[in-house]
C-alpha positions as CSV (number, residue, x, y, z in Angstrom):
1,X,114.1,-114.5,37.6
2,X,114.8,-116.8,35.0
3,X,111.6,-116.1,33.4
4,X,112.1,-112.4,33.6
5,X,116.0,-112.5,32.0
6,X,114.5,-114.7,29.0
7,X,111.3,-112.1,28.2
8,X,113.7,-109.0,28.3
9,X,116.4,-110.9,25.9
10,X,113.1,-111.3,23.9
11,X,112.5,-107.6,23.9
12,X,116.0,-107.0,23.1
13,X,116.3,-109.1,20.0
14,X,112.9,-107.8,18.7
15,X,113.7,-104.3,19.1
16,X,117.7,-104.9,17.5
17,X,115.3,-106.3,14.8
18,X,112.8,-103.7,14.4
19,X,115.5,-101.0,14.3
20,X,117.8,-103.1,12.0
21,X,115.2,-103.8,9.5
22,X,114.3,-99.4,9.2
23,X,114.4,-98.8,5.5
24,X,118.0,-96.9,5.1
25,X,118.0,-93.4,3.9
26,X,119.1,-93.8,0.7
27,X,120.9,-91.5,-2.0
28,X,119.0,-90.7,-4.4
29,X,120.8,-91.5,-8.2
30,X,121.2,-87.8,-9.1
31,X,123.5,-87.2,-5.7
32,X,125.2,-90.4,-6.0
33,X,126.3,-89.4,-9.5
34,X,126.9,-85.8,-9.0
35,X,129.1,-87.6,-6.6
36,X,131.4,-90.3,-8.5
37,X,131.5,-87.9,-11.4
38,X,132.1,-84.4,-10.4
39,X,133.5,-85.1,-6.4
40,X,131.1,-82.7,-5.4
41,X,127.7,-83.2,-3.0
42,X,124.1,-82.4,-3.1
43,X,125.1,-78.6,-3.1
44,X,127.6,-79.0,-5.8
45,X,130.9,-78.1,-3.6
46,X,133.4,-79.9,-3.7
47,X,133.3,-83.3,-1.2
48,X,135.5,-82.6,2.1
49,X,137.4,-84.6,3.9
50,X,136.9,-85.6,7.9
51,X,139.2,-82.8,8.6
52,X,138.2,-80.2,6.2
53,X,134.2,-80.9,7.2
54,X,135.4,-80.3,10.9
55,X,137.0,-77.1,10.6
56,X,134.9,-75.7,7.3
57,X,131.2,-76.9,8.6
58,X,132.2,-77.2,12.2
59,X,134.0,-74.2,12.6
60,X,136.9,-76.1,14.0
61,X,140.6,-75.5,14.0
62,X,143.6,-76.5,12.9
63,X,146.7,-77.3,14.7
64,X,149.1,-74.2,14.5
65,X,152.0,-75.0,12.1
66,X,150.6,-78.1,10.8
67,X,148.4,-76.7,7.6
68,X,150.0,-76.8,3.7
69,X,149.9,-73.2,3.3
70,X,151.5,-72.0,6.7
71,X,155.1,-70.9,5.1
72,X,153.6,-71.5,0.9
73,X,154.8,-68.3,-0.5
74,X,154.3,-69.0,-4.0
75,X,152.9,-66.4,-6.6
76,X,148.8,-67.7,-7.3
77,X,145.3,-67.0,-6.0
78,X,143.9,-68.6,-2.5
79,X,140.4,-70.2,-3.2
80,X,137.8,-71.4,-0.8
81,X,138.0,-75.5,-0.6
82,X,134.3,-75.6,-0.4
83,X,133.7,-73.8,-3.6
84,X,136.5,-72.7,-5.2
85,X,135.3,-69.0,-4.9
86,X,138.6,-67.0,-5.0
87,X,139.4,-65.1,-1.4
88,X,142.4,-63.9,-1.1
89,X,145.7,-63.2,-3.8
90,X,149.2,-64.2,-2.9
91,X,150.4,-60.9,-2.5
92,X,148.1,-60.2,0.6
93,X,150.0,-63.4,2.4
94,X,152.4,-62.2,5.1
95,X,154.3,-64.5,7.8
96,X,152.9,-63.7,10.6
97,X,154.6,-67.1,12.5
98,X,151.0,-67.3,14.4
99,X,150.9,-70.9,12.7
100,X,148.2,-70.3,10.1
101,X,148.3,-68.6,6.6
102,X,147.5,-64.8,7.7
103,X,146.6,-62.5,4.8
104,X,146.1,-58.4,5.2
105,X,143.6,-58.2,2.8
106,X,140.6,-60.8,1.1
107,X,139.2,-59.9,-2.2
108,X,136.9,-57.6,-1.9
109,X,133.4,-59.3,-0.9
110,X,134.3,-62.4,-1.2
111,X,134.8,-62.6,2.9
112,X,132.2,-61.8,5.7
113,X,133.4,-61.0,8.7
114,X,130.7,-62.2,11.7
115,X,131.8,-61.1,15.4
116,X,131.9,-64.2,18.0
117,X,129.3,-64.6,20.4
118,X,132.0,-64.2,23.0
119,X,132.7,-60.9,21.6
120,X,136.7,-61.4,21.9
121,X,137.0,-62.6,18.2
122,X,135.9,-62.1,14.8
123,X,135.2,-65.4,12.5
124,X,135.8,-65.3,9.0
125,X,133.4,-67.2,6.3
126,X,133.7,-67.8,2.4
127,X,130.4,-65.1,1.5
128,X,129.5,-67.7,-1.2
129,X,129.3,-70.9,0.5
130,X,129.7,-70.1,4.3
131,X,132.7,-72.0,4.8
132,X,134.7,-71.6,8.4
133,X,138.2,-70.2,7.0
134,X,139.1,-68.5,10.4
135,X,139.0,-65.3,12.1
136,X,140.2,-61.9,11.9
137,X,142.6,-59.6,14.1
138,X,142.8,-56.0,13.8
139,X,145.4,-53.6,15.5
140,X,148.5,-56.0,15.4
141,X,151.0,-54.2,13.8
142,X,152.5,-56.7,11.4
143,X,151.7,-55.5,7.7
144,X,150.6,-51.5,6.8
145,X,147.0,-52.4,6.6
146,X,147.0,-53.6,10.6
147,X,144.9,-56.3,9.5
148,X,145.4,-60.4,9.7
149,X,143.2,-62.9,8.0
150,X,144.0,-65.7,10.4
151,X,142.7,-68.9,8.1
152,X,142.7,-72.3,8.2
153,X,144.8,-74.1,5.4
154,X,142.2,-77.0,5.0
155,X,140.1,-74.1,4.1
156,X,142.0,-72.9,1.3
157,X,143.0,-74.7,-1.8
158,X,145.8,-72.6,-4.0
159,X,146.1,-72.1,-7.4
160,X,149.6,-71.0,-9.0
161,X,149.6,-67.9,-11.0
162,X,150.2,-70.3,-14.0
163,X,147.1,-71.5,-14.0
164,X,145.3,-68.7,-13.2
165,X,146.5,-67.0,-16.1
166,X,145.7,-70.4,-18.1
167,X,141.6,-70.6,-16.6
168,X,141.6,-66.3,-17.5
């Protein structure tokens, strides 16, 4: 038995060192500097954070009331985080107290709507990048356009009107 314990730590060790030893894949110096100097990735968007890469990649969501934009009224321009491809103005933003930034309208074509498997909902991606920003909901009553953008603040980064004005 002895004999038996001792050749299957053997095999253990061996293998821990066969895996450990695996050449690592590696960077290569074009990503890692696109990386340090811009803060974007391979793609060239913008790096996410754990949170932003679960909701924008994985199509997760956030927790109702907890996002930086849920009551942000200011005057300015709604961009993807992603990309930075403009989506949606300030004066589409309504408080629709569902918890997440709602918006009646996106700029046009710069959302694509794609219906759930499920069929109940409607998911909303950035149409340059195909980042997760949330999903849809028509027939509720709450703005003149019966329409609400229900999106994900991690998926949005504002700009003030200031600036936008300054970048035009």
């Amino acid at each position: 038995m002895d004999k038996i314990k001792g050749i299957f730590s053997t095999i253990c060790i061996v293998a821990t060192l066969a895996v450990s030893c695996q050449p690592k894949a590696e960077k290569n110096v074009a990503e890692i500097q696109t990386e340090t100097v811009t803060g974007q990735d391979k793609n060239g968007y913008n790096k996410l954070t754990a949170e932003q890469e679960a909701i924008i990649v994985n199509k997760g969501t956030e927790r109702p009331y907890s996002g930086e934009y849920v009551k942000d009224m200011g005057e300015g321009l709604y961009t993807c985080a992603r990309c930075n491809e403009p989506l949606y103005t300030s004066k589409t933003k309504f408080d629709s107290e569902c918890g997440w930034p709602s918006f009646d309208e996106e700029i046009e074509g710069k959302v694509k709507r794609i219906p759930d498997p499920d069929g109940m909902r409607t998911e909303i991606v950035c149409v340059k990048c195909n980042a997760h920003l949330g999903h849809v909901f028509l027939g509720e009553g709450f703005t003149a356009k019966n329409t609400r953008h229900c999106v994900n603040s991690v998926s949005l980064k504002f700009v003030p009107a200031a600036e936008v004005k300054r970048q035009i």
